[in-house]
PyMOL Python script that loads the backbone (N, CA, C, O; Angstrom):
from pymol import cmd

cmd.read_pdbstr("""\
ATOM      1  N   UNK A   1     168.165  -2.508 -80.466  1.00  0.00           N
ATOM      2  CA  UNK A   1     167.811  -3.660 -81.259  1.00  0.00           C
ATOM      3  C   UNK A   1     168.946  -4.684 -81.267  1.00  0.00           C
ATOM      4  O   UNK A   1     168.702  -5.859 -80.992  1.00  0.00           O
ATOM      5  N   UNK A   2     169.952  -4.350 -81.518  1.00  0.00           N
ATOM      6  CA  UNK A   2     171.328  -5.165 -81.359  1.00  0.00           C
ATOM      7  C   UNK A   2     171.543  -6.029 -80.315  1.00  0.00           C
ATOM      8  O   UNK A   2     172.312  -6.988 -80.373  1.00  0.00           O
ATOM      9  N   UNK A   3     170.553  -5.560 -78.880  1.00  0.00           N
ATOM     10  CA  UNK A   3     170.829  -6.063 -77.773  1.00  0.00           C
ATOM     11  C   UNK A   3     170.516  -7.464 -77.875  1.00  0.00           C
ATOM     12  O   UNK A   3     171.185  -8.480 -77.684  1.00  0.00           O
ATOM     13  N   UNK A   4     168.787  -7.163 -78.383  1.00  0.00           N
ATOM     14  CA  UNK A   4     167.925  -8.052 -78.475  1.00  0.00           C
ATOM     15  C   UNK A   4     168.439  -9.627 -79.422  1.00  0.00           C
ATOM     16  O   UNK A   4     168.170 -10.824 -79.316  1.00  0.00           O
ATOM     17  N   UNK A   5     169.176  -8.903 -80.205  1.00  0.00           N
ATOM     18  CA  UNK A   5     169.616  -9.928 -81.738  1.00  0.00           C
ATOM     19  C   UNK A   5     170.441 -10.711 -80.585  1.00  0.00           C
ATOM     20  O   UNK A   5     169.964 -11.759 -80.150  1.00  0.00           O
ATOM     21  N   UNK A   6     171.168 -10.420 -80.287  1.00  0.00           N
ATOM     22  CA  UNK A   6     172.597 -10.795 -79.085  1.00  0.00           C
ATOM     23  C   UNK A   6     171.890 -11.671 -78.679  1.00  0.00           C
ATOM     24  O   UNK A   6     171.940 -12.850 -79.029  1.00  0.00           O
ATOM     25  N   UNK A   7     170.940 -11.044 -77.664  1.00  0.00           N
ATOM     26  CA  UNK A   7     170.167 -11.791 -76.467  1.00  0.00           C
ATOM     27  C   UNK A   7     169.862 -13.425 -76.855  1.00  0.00           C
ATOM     28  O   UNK A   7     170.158 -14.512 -76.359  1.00  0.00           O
ATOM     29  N   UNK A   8     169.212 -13.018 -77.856  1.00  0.00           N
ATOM     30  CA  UNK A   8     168.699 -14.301 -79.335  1.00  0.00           C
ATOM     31  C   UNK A   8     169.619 -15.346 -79.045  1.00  0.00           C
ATOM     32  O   UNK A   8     169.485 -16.229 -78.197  1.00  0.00           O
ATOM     33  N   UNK A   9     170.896 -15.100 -80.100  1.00  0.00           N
ATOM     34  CA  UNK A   9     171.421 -15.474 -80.277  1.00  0.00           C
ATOM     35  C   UNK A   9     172.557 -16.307 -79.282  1.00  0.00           C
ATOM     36  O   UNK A   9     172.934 -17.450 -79.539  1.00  0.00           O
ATOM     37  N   UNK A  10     173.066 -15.443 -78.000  1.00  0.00           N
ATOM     38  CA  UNK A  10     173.747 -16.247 -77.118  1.00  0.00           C
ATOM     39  C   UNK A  10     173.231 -16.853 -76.420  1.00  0.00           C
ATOM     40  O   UNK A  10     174.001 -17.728 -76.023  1.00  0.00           O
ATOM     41  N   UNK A  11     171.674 -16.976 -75.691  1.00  0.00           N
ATOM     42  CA  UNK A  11     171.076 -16.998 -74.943  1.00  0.00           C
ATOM     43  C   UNK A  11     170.041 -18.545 -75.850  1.00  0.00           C
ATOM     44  O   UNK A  11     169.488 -19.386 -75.142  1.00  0.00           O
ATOM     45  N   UNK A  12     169.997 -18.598 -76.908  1.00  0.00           N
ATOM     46  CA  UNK A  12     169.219 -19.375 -77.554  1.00  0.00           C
ATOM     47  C   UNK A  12     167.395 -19.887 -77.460  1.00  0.00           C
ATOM     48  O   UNK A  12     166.656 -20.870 -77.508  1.00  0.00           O
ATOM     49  N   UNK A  13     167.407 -18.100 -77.260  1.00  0.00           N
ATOM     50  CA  UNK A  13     166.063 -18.242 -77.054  1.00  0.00           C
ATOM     51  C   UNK A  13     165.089 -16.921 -78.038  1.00  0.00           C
ATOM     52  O   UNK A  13     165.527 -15.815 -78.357  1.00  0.00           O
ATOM     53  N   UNK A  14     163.664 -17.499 -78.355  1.00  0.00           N
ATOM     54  CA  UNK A  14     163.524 -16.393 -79.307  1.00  0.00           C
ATOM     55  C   UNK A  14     162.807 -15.174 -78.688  1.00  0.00           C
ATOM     56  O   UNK A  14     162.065 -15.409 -77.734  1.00  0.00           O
ATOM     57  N   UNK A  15     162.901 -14.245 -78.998  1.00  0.00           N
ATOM     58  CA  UNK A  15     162.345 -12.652 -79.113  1.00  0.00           C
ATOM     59  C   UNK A  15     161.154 -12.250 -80.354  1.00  0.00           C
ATOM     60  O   UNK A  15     160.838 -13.119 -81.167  1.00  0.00           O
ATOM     61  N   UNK A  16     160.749 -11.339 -80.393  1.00  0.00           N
ATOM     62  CA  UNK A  16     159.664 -10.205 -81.179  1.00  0.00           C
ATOM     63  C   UNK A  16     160.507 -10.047 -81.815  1.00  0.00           C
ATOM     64  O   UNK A  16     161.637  -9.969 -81.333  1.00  0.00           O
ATOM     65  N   UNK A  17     160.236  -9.922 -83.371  1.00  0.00           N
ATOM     66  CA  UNK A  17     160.618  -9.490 -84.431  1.00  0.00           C
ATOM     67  C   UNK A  17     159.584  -8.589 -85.494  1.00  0.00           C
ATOM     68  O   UNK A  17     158.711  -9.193 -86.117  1.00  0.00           O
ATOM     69  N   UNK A  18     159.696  -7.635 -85.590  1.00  0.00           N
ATOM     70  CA  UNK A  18     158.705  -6.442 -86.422  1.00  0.00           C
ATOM     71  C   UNK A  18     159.285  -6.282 -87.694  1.00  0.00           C
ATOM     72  O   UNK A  18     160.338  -5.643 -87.683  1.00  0.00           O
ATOM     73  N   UNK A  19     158.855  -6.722 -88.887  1.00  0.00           N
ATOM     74  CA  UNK A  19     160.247  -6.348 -90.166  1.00  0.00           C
ATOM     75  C   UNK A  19     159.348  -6.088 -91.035  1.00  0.00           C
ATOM     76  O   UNK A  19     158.210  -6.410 -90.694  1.00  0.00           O
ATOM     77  N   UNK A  20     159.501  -5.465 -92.362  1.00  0.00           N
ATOM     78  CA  UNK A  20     159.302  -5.111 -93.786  1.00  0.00           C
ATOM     79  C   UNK A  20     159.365  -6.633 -94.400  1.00  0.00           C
ATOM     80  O   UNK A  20     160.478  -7.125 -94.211  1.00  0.00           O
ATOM     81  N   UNK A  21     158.539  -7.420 -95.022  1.00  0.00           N
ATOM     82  CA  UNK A  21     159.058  -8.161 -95.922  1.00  0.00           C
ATOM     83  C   UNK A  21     159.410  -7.958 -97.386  1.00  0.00           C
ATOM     84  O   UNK A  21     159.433  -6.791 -97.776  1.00  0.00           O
ATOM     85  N   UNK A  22     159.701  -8.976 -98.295  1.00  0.00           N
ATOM     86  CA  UNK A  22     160.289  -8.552 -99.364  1.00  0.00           C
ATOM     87  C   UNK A  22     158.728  -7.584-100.168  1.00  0.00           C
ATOM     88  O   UNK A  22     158.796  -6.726-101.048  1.00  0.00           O
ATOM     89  N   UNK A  23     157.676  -8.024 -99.597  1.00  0.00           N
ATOM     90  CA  UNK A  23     156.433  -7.402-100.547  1.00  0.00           C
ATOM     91  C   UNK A  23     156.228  -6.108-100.180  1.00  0.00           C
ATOM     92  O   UNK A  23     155.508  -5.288-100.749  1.00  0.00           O
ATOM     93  N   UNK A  24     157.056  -5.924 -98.963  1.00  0.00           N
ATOM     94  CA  UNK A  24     156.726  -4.349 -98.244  1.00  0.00           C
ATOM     95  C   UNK A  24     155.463  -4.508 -97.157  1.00  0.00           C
ATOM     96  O   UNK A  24     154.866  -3.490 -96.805  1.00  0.00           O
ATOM     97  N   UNK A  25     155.070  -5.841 -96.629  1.00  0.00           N
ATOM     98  CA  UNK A  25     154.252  -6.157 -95.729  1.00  0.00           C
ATOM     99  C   UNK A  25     155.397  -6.009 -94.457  1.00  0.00           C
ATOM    100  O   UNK A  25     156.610  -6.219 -94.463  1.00  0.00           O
ATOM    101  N   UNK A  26     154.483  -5.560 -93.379  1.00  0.00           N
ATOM    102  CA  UNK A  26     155.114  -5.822 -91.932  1.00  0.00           C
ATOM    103  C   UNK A  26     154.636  -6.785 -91.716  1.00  0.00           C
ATOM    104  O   UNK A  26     153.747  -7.276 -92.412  1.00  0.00           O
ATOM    105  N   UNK A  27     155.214  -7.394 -90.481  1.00  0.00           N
ATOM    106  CA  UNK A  27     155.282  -8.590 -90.372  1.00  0.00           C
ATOM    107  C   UNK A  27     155.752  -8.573 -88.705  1.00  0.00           C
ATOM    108  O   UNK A  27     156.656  -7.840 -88.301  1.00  0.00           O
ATOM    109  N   UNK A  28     154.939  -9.556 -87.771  1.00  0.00           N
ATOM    110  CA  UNK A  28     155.550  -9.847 -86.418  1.00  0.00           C
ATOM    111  C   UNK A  28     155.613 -11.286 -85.858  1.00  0.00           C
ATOM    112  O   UNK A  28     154.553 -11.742 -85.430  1.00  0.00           O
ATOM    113  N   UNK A  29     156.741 -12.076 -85.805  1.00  0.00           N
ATOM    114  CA  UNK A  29     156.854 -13.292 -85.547  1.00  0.00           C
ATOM    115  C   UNK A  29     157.925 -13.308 -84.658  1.00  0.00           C
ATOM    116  O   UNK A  29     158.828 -12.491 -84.838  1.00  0.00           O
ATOM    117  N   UNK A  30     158.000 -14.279 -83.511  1.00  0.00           N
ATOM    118  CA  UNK A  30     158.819 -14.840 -82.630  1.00  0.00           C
ATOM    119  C   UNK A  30     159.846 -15.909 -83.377  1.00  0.00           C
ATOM    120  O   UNK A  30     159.633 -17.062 -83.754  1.00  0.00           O
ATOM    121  N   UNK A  31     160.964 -15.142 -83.444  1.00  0.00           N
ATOM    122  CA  UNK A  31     162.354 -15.546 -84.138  1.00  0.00           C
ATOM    123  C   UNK A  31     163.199 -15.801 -82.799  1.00  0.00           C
ATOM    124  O   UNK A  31     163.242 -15.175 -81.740  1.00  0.00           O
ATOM    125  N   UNK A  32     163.946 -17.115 -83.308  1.00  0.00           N
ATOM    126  CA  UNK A  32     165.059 -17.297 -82.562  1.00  0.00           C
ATOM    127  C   UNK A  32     166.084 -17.047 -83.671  1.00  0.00           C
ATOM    128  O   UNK A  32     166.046 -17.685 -84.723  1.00  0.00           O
ATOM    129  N   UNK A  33     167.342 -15.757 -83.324  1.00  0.00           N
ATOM    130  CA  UNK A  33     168.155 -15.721 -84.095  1.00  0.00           C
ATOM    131  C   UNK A  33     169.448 -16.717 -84.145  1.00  0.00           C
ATOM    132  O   UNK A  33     169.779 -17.147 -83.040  1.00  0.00           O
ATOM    133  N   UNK A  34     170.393 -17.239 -85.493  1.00  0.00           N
ATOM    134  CA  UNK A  34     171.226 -17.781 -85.521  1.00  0.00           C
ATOM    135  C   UNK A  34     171.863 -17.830 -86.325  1.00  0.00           C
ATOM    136  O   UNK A  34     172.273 -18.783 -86.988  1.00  0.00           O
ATOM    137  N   UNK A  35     172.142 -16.130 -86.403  1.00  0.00           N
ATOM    138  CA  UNK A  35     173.394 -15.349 -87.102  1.00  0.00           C
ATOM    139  C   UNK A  35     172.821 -13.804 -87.325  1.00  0.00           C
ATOM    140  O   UNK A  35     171.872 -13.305 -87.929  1.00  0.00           O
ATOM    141  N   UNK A  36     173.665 -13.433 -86.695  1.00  0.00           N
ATOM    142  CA  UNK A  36     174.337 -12.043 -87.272  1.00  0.00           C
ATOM    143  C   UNK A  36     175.264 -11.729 -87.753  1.00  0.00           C
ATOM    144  O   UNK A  36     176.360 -11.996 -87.259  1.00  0.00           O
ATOM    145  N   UNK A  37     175.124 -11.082 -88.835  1.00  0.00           N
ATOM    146  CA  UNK A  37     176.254 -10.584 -90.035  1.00  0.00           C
ATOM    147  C   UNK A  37     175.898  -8.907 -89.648  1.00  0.00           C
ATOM    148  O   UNK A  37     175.060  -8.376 -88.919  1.00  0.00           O
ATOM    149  N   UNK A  38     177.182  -8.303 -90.690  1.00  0.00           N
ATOM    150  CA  UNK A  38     177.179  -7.002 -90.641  1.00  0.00           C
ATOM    151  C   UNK A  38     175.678  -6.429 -91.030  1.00  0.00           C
ATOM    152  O   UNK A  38     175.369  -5.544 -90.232  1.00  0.00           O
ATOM    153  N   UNK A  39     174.885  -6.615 -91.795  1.00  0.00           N
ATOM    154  CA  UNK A  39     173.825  -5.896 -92.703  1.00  0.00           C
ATOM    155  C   UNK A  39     172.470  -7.100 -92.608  1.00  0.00           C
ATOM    156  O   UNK A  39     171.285  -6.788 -92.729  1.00  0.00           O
ATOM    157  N   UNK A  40     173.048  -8.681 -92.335  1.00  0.00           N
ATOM    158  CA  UNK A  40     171.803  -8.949 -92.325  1.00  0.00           C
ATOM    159  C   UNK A  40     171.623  -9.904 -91.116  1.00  0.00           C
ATOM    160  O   UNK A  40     172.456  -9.969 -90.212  1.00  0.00           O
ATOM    161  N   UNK A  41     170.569 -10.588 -91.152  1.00  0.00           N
ATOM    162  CA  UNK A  41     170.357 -11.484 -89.622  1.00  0.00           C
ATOM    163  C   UNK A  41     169.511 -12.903 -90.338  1.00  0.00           C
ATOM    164  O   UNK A  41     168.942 -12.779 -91.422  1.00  0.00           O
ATOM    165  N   UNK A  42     169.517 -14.168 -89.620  1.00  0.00           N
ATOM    166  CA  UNK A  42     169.139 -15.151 -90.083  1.00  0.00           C
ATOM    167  C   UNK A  42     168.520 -15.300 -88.995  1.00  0.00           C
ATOM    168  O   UNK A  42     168.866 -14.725 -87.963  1.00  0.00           O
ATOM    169  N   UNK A  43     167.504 -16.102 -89.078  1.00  0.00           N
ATOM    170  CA  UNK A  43     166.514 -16.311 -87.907  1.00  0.00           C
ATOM    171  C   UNK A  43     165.532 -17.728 -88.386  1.00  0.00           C
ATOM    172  O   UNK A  43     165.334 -17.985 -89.574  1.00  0.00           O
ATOM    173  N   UNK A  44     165.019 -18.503 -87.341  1.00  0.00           N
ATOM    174  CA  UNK A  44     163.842 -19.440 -87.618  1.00  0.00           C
ATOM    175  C   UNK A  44     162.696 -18.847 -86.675  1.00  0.00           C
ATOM    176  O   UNK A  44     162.744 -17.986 -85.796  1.00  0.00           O
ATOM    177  N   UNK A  45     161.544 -19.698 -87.231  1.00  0.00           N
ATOM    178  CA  UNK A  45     160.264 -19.263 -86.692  1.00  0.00           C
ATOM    179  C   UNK A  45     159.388 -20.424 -87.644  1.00  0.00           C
ATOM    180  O   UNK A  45     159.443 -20.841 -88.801  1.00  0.00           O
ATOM    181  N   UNK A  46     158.362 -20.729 -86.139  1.00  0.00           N
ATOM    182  CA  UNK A  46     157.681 -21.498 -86.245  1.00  0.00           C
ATOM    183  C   UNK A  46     156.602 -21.499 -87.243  1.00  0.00           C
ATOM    184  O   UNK A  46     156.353 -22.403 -88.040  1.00  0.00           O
ATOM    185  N   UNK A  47     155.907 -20.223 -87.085  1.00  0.00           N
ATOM    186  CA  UNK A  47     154.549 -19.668 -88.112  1.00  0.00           C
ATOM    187  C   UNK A  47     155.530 -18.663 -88.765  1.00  0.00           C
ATOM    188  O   UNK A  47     156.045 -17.831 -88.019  1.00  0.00           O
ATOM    189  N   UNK A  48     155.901 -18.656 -90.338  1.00  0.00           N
ATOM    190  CA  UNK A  48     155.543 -19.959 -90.718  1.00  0.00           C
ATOM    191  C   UNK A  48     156.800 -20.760 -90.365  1.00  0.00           C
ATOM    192  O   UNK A  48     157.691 -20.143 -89.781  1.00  0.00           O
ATOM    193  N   UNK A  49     156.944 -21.770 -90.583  1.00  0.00           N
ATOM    194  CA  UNK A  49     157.972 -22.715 -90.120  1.00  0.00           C
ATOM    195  C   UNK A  49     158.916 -22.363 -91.515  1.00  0.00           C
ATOM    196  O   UNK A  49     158.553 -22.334 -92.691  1.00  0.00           O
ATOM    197  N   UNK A  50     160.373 -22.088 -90.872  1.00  0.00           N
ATOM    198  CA  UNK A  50     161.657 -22.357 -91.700  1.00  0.00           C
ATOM    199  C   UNK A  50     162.423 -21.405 -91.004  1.00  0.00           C
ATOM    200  O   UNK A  50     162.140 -20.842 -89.946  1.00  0.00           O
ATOM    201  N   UNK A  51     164.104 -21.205 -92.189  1.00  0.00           N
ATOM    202  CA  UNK A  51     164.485 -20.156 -91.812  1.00  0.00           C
ATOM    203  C   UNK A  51     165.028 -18.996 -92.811  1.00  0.00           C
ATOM    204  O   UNK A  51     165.496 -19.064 -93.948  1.00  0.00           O
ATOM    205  N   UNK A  52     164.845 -18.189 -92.166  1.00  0.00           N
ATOM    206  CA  UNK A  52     164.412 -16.633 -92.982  1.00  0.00           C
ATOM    207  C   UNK A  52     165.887 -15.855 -92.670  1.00  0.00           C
ATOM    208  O   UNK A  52     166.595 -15.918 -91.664  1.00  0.00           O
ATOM    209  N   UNK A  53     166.052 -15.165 -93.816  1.00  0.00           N
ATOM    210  CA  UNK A  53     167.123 -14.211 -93.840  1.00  0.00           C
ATOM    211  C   UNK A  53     166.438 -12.430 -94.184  1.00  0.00           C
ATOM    212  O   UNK A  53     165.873 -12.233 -95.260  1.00  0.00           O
ATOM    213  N   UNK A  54     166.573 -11.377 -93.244  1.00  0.00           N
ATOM    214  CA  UNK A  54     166.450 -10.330 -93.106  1.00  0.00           C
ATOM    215  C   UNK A  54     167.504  -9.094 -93.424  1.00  0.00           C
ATOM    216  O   UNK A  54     168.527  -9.039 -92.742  1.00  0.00           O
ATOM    217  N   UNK A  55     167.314  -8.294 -94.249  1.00  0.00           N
ATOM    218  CA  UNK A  55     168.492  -7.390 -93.742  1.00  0.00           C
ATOM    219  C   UNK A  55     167.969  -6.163 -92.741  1.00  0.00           C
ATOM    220  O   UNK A  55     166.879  -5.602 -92.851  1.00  0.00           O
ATOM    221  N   UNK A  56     169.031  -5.856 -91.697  1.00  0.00           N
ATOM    222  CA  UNK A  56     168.714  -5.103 -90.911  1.00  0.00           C
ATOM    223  C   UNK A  56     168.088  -3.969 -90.743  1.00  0.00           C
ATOM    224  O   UNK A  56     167.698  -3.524 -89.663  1.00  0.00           O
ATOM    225  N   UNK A  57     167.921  -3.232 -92.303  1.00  0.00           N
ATOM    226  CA  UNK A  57     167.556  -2.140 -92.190  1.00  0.00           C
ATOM    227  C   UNK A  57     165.607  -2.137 -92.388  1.00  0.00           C
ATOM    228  O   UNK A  57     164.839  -1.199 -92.177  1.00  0.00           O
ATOM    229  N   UNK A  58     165.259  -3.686 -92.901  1.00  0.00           N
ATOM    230  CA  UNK A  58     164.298  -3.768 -92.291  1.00  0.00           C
ATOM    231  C   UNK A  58     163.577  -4.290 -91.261  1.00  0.00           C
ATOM    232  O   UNK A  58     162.496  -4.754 -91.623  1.00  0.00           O
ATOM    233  N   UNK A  59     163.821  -4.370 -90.069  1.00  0.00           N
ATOM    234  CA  UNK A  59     163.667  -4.718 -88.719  1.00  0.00           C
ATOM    235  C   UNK A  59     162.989  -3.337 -88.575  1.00  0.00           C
ATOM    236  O   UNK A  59     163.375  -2.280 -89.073  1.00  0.00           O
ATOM    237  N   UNK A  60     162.106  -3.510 -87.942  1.00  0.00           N
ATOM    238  CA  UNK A  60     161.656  -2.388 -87.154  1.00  0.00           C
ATOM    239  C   UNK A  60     161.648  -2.086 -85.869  1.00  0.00           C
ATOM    240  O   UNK A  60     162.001  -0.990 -85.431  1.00  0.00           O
ATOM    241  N   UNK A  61     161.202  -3.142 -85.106  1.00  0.00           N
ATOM    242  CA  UNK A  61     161.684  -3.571 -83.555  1.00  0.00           C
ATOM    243  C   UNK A  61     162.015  -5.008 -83.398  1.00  0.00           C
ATOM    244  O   UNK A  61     161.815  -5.921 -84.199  1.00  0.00           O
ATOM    245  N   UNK A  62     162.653  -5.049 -82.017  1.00  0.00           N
ATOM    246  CA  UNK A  62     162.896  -6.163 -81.491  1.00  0.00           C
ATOM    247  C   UNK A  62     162.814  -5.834 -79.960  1.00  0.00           C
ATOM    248  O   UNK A  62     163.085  -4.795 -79.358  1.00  0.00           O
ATOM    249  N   UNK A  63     162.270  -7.264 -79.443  1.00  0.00           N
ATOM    250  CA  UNK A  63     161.594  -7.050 -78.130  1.00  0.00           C
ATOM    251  C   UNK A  63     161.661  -8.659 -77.418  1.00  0.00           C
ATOM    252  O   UNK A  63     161.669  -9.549 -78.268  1.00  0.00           O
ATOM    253  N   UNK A  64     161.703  -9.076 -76.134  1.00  0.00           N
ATOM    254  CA  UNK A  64     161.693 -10.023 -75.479  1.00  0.00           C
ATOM    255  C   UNK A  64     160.128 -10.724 -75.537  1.00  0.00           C
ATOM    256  O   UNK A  64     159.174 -10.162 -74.999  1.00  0.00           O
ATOM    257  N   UNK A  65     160.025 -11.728 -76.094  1.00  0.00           N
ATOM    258  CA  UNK A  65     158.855 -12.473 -76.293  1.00  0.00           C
ATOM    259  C   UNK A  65     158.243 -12.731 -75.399  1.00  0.00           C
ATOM    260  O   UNK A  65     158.796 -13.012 -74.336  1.00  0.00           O
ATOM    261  N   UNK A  66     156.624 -12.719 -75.564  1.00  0.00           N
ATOM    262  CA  UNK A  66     155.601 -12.495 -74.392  1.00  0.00           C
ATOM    263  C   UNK A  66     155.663 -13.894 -73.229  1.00  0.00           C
ATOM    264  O   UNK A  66     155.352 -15.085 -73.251  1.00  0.00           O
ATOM    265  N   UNK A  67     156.279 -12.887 -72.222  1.00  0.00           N
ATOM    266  CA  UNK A  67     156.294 -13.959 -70.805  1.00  0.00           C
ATOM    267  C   UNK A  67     157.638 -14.187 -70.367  1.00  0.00           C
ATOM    268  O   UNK A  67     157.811 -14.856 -69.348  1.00  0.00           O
ATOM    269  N   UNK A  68     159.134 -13.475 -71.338  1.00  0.00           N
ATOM    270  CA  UNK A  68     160.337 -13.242 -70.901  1.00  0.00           C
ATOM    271  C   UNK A  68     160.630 -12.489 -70.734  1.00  0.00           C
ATOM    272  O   UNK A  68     160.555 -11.512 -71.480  1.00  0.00           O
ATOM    273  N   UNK A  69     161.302 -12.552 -69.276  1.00  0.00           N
ATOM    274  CA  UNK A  69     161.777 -10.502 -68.969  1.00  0.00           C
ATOM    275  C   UNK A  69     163.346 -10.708 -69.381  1.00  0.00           C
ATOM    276  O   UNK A  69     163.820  -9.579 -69.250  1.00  0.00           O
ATOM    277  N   UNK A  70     164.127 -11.364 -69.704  1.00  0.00           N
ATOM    278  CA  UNK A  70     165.297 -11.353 -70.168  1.00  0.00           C
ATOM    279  C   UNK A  70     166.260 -11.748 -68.875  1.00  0.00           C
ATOM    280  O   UNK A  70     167.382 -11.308 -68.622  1.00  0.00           O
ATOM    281  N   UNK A  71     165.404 -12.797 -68.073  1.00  0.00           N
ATOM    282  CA  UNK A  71     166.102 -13.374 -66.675  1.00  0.00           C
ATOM    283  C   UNK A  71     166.718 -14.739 -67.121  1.00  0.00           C
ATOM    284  O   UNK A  71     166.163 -15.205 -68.116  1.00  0.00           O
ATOM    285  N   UNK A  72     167.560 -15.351 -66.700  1.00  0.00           N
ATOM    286  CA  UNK A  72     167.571 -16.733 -66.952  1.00  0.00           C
ATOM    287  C   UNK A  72     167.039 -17.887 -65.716  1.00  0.00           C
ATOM    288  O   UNK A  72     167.055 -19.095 -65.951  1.00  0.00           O
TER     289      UNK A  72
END
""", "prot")
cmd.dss("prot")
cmd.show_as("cartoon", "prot")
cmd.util.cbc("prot")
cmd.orient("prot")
């Protein structure tokens, strides 16, 4: 998962994001990350539009968004 956050983040492009929200809903949206901290991650996303702060331990997966193999 760490890879993926990285990938995000240096690469400036977004990935799959699977998380817990605060209601205890899962949740899957295409986040571009832009920050990682020790415990949590900041991210934007279009649907819905803004930006969202996560802590890591609810992420469930992270994955290269449909139609990127992680080439540049």
């Amino acid at each position: 998962m760490e890879r993926f956050l990285r990938y995000s983040l240096e690469k400036q492009r977004p990935i799959r994001l699977i998380f817990f929200t605060d209601e205890g809903k899962m949740k899957q949206v295409n986040a571009q990350i832009v920050g990682v901290e020790e415990e949590m991650v900041r991210f934007t996303c279009l649907r819905p539009k803004g930006e969202f702060v996560v802590s890591k331990e609810r992420i469930l997966s992270a994955d290269y968004k449909r139609g990127d193999e992680g080439q540049e």
